[in-house]
C-alpha positions, 0 to 999 in steps of 0.5 A: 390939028384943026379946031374940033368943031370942023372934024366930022372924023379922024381916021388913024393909019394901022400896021401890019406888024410881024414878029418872030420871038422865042417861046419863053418871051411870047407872054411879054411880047403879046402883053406889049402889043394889047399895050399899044391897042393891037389886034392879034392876027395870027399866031403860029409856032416854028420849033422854039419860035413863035411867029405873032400877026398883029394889027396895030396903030402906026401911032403907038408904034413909031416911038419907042414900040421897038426899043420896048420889045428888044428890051422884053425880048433880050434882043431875041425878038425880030419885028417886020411891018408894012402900012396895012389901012386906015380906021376912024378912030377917036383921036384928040390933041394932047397939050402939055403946058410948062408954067402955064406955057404950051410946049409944042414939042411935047403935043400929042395926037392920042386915043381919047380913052387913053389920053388920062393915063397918058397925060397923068404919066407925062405930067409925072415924068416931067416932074422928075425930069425939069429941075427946080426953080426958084418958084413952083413950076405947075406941069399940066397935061390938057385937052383943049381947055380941058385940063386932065392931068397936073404936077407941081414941080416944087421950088427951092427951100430958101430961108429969107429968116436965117439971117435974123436973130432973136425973135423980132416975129414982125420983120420976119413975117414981112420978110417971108411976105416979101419973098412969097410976092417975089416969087409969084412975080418970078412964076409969071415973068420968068422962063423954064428951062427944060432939059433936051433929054426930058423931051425923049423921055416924057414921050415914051410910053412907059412909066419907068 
């Protein structure tokens, strides 16, 4: 996305989006949609069967819209859609940096009323998903400079002390001194690996 100062504005494509579900999953389903920043259309009954019309942006869809209303359907729900128009909106890019390092694979275009929300459960997915290191790994979500969102993923728990007997406090406070310094030169130089699956997952928009 190109600096901010050069927008003068940001137009988001919107869907048309039809879906057919039974009557018993039409709460779910329109609970969904308002999810995602949808505008109800239409909303007509066949028999059992509700027929919904909704407005949506392309952007909340195109990951995980249909995997989620499968899901809340029980498979029942069918889904059509089509490019309907395009809206100015307000849209900012969403950085997610892993120890201090910008992952672009994790970079988002978002509503800037959400970004908080969606920053807040990245960063907490995130945490579960990366393993621990050997040195605290800080998980931050940011706008620009802006940081909106942040987890700490915890280090190991290593004793440096265990080894020592009776209760010479000295050697082991340079010990624990020496292992603290250890592992801040380890957050700064060292790397993080993060797991493939972790990509998938943070980026979906629920927070189970």
């Amino acid at each position: 996305m190109p600096d901010p100062s050069l927008i003068n504005y940001i137009e988001e494509p919107w869907i048309k989006a039809t879906i057919l579900v039974p009557d018993e999953y039409l709460g779910a389903v329109l609970k969904l949609c308002e999810e995602r920043r949808g505008n109800q259309v239409e909303l007509t009954y066949a028999g059992t069967r509700a027929m919904v019309v909704y407005d949506l942006p392309l952007n909340e869809v195109v990951f995980d819209f249909y995997d989620r209303l499968k899901s809340i359907s029980s498979g029942y729900a069918s889904f059509d859609w089509q490019m309907d128009t395009y809206k100015q909106e307000k849209l900012v890019k969403m950085s997610i940096l892993v120890n201090s390092e910008t992952v672009d694979a994790l970079s988002i275009i978002v509503h800037a009323d959400r970004a908080d929300m969606r920053g807040r459960t990245m960063c907490k997915k995130l945490k579960d998903l990366i393993p621990r290191h050997q040195f605290k790994v800080p998980v931050q979500a940011a706008i620009g400079a802006r940081v909106i969102a942040r987890e700490t993923i915890p280090p190991f728990r290593k004793d440096v002390t265990e080894k020592l007997y009776g209760g010479d406090v000295t050697r082991k406070k340079k010990l624990l001194e020496k292992q603290k310094k250890g592992k801040k030169r380890m957050r700064e130089f060292g790397s993080v690996n993060i797991p493939q699956d972790a990509f998938i997952s943070a980026l979906k928009f629920d927070e189970n």
